[in-house]
DSSP file (Angstrom, degrees, kcal/mol; ACC not computed):
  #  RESIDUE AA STRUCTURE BP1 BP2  ACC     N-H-->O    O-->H-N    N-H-->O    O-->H-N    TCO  KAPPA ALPHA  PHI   PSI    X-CA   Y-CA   Z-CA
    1    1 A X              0   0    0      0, 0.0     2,-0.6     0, 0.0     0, 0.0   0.000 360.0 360.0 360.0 116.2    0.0    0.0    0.0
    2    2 A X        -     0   0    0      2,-0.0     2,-0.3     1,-0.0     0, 0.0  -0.690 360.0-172.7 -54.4  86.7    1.1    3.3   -1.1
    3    3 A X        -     0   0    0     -2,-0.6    40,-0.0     1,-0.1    44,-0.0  -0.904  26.4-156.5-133.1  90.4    1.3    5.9    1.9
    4    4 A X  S    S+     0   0    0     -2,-0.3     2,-0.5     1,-0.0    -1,-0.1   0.817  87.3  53.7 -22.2 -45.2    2.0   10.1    2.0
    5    5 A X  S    S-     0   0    0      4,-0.0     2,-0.3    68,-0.0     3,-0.1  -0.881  73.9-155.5-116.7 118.0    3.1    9.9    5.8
    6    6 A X        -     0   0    0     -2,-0.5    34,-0.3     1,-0.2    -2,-0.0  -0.720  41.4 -73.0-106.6 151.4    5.8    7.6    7.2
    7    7 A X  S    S+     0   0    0     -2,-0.3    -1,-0.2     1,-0.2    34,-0.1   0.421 119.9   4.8 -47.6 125.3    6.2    6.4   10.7
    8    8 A X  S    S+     0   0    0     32,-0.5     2,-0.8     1,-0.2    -1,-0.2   0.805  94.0 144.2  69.8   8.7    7.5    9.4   13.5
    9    9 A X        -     0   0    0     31,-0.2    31,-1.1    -4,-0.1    -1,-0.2  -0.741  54.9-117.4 -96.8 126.5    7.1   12.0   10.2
   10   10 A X  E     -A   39   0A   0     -2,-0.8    64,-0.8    64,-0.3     2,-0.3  -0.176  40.7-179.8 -51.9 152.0    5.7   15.6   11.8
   11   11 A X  E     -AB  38  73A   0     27,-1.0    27,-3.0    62,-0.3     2,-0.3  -0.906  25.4-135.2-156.6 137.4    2.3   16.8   10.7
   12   12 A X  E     -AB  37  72A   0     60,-2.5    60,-0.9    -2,-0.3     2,-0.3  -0.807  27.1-115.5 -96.5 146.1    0.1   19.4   11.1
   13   13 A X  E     + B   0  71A   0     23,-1.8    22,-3.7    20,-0.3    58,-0.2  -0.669  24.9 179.4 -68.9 120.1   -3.7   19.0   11.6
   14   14 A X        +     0   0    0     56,-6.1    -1,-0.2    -2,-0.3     2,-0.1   0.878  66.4  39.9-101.9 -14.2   -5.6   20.3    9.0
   15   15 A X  S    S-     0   0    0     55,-0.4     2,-0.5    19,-0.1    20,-0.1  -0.404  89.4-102.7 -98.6 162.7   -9.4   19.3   10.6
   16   16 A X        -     0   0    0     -2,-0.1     2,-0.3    18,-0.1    17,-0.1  -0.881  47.5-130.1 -82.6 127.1  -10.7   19.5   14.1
   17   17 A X        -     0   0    0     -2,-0.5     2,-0.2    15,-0.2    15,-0.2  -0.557  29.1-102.8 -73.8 142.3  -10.5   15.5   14.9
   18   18 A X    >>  -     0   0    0     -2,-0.3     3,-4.1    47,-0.2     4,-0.6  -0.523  19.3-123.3 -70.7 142.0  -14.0   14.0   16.5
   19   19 A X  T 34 S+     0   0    0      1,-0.3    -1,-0.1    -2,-0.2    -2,-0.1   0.555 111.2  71.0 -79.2  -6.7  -14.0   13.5   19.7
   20   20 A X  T 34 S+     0   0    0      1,-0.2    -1,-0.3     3,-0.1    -2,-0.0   0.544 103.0  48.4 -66.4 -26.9  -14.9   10.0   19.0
   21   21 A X  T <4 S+     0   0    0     -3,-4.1     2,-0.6     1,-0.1    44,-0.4   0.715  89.1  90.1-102.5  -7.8  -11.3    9.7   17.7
   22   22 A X     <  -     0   0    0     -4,-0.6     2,-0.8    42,-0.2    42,-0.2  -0.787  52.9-160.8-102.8 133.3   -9.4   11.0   20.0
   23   23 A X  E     -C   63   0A   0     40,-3.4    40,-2.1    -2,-0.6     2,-0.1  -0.808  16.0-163.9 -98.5 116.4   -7.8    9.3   23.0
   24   24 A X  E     +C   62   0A   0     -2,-0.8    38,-0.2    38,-0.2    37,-0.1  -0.322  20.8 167.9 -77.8-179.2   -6.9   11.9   25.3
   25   25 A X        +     0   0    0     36,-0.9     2,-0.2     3,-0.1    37,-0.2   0.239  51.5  97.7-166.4  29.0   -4.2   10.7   28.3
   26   26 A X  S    S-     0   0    0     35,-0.6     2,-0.5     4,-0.0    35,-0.0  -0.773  83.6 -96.7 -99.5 168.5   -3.2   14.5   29.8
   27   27 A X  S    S+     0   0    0     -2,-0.2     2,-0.2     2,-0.1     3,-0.0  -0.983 115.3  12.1-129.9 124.5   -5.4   15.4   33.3
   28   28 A X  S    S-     0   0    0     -2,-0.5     2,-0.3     1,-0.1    -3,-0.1   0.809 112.8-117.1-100.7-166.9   -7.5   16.7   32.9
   29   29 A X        -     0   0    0     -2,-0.2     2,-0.6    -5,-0.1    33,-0.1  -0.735  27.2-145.8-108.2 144.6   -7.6   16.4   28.7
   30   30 A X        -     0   0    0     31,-0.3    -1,-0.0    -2,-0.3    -4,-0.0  -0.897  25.6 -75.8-127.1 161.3   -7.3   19.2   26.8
   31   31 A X        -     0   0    0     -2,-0.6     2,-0.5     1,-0.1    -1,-0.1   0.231  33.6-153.0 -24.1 144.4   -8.8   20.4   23.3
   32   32 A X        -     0   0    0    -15,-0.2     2,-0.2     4,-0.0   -15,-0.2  -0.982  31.7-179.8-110.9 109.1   -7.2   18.8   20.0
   33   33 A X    >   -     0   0    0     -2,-0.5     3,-1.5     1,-0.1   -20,-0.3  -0.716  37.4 -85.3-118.5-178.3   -7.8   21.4   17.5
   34   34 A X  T 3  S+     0   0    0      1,-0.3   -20,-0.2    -2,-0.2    -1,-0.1  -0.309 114.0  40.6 -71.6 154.2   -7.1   22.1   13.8
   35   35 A X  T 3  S+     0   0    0    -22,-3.7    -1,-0.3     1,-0.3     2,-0.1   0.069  86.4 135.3  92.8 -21.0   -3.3   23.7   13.3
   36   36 A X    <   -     0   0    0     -3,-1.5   -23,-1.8   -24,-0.1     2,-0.4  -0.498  52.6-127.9 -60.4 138.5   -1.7   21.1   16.0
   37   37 A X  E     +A   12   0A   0    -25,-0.3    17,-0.4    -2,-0.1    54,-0.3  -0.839  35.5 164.0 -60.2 101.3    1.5   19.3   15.4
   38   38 A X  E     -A   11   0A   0    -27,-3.0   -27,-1.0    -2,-0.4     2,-0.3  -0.303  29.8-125.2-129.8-171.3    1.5   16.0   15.7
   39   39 A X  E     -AD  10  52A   0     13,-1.3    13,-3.4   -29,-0.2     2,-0.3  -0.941  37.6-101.3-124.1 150.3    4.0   12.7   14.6
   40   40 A X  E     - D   0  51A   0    -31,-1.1   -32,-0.5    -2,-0.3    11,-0.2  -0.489  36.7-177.2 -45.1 122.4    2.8    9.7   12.7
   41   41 A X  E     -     0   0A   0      9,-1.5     2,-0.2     1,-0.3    -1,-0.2   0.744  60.4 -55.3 -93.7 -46.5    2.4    6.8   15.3
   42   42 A X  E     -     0   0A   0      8,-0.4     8,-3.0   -35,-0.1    -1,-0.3  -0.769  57.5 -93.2 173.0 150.0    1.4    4.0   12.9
   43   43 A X  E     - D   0  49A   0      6,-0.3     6,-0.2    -2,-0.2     2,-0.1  -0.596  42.4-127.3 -82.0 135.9   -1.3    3.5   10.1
   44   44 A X    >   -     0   0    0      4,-5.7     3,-0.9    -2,-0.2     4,-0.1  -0.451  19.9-106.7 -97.0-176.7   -4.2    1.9   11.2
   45   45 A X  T 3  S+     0   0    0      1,-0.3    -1,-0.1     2,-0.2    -2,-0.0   0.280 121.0  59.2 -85.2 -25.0   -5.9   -1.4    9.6
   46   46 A X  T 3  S-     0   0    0      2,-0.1    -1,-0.3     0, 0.0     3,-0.1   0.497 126.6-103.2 -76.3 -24.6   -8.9    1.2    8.1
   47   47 A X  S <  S+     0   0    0     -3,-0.9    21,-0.2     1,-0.5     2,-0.2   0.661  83.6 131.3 107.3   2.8   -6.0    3.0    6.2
   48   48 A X        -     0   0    0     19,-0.1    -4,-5.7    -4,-0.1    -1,-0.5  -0.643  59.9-118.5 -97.5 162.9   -6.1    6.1    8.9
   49   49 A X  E     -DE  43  66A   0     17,-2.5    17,-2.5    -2,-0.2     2,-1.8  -0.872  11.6-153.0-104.8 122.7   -3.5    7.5   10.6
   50   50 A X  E     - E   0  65A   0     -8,-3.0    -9,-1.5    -2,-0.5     2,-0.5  -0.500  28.1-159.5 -96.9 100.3   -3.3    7.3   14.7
   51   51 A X  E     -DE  40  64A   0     13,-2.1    13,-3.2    -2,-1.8     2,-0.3  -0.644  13.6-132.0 -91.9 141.8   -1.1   10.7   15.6
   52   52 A X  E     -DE  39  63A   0    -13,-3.4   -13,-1.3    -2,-0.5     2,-0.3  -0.694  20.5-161.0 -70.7 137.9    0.9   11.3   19.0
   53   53 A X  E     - E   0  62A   0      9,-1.5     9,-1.5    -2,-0.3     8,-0.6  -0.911  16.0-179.5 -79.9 128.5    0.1   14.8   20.3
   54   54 A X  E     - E   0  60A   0    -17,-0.4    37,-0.2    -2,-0.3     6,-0.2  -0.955  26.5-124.9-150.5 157.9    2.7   15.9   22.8
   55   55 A X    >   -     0   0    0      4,-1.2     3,-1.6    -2,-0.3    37,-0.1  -0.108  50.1 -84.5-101.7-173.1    3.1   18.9   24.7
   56   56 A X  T 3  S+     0   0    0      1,-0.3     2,-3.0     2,-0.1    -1,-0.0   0.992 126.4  57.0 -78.4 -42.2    6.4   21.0   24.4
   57   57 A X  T 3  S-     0   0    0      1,-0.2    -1,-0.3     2,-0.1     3,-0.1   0.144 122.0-107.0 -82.5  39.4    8.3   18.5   27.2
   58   58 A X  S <  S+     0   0    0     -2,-3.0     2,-0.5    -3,-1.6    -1,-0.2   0.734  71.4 140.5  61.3  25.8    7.5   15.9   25.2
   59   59 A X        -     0   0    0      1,-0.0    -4,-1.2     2,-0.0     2,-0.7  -0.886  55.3-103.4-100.7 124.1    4.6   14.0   26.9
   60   60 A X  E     + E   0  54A   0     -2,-0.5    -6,-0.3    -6,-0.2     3,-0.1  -0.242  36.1 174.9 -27.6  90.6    2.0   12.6   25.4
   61   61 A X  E     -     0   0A   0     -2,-0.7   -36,-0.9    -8,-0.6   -35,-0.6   0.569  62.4 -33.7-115.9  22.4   -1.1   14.4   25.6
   62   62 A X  E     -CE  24  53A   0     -9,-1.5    -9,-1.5   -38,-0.2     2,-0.4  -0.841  45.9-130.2 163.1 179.4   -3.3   12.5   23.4
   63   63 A X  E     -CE  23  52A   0    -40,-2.1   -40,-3.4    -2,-0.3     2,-0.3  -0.987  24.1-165.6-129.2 128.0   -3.4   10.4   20.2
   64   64 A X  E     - E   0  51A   0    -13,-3.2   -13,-2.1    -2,-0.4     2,-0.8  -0.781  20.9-136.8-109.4 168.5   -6.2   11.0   17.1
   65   65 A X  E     + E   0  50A   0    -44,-0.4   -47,-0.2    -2,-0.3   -15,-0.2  -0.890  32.0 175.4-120.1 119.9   -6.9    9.1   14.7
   66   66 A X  E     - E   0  49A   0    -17,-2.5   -17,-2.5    -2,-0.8     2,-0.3  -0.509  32.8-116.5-116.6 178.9   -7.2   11.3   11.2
   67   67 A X        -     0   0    0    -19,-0.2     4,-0.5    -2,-0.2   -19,-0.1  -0.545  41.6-110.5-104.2 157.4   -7.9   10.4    7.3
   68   68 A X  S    S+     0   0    0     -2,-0.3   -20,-0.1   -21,-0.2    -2,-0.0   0.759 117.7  64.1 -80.9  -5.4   -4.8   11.4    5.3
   69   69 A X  S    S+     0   0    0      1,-0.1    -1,-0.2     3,-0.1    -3,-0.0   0.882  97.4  55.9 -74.7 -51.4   -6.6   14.2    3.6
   70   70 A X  S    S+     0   0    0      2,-0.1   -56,-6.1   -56,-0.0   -55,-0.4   0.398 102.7  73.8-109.2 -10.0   -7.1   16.0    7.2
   71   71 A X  E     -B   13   0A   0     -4,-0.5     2,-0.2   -58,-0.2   -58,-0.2  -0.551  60.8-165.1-102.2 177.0   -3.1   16.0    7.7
   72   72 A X  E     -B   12   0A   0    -60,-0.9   -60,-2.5    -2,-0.1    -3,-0.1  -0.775  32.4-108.5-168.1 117.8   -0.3   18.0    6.0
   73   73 A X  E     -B   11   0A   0     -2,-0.2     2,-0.4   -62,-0.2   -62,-0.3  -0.148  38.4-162.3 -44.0 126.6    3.5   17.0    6.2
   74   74 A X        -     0   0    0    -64,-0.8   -64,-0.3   -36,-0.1     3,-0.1  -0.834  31.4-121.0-101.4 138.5    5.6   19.4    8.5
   75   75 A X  S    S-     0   0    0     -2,-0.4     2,-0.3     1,-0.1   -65,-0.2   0.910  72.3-104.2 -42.2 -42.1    9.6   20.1    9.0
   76   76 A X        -     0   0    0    -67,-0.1    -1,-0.1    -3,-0.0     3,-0.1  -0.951  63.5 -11.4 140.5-154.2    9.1   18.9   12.8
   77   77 A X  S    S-     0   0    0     -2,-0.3     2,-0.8     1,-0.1     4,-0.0   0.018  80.9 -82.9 -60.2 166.3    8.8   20.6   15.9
   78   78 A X        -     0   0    0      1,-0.1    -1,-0.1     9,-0.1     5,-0.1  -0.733  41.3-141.8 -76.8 102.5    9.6   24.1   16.6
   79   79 A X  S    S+     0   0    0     -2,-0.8     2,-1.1     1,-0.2    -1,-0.1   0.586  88.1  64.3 -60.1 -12.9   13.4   24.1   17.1
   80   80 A X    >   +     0   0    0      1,-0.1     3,-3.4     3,-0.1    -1,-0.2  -0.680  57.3 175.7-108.9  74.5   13.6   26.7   20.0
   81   81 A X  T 3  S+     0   0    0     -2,-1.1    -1,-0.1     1,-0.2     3,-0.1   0.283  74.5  77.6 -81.2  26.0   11.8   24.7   22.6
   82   82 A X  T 3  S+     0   0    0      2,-0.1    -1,-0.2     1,-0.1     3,-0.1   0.697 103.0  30.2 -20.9 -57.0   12.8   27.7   24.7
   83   83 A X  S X  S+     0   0    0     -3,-3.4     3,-0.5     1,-0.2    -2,-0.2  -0.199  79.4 141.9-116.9  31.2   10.0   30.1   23.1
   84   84 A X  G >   +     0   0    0      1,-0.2     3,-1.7     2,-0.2    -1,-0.2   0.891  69.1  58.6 -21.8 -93.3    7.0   27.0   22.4
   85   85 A X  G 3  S+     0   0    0      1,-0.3    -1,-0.2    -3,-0.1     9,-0.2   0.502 101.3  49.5 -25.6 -41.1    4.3   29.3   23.3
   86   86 A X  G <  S+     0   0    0     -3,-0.5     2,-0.8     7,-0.1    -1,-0.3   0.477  87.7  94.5 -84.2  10.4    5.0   31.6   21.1
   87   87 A X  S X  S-     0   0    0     -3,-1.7     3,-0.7    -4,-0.1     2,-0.3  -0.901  78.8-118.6 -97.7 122.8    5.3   29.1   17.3
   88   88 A X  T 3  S+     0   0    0     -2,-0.8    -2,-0.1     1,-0.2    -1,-0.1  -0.648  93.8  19.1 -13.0  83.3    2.1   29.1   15.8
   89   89 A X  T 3  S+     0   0    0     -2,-0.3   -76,-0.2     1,-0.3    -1,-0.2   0.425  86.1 145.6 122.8 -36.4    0.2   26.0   15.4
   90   90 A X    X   -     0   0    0     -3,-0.7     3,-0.6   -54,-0.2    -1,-0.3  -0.147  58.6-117.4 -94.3 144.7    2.6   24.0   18.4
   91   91 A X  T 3  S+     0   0    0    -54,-0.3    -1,-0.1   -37,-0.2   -55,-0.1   0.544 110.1  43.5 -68.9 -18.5    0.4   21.5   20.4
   92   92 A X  T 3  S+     0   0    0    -37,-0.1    -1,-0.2   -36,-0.0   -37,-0.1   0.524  77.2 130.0-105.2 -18.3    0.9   23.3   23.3
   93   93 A X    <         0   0    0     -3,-0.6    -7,-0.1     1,-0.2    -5,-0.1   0.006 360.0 360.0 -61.9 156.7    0.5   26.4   22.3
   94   94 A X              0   0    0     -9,-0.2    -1,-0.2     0, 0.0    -8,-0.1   0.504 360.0 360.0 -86.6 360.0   -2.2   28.9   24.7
């Protein structure tokens, strides 16, 4: 099978995922929204993609599961994990 996104490759969210698809694991959970930064975790058995969401220290704070349409390849992370808050887009950002 022929695949856009390969495994631990950065992506941005281009949809809000449904909530039906998202596993949160921060406490309390917070919002997954459109413009978050995510990495490939593995392609699932429907041909979807389950992405890690992680906060700027690197924790997991949830996984979705998206269509390949709803993604869009990214360089990575924001290289000055000094100044997170302030990158555009950043899974953590406020």
């Amino acid at each position: 099978m022929q695949t856009k996104f390969k495994r631990h490759q950065h992506v941005k969210l281009l949809v809000d995922p449904k909530e039906e698809d998202t596993e949160p694991f921060a406490d309390p959970p917070k919002k997954i929204k459109k413009g978050m930064i995510g990495k490939i975790n593995i392609l699932l058995p429907n041909g979807r993609y389950h992405v890690r969401i992680e906060d700027k220290k690197g924790n997991e704070i949830a996984y979705v599961a998206m269509d390949e349409e709803a993604l869009e390849a990214v360089d990575g992370p924001p290289k000055d994990h000094e100044d997170l808050e302030n990158v555009e887009g950043w899974a953590h950002k406020r």
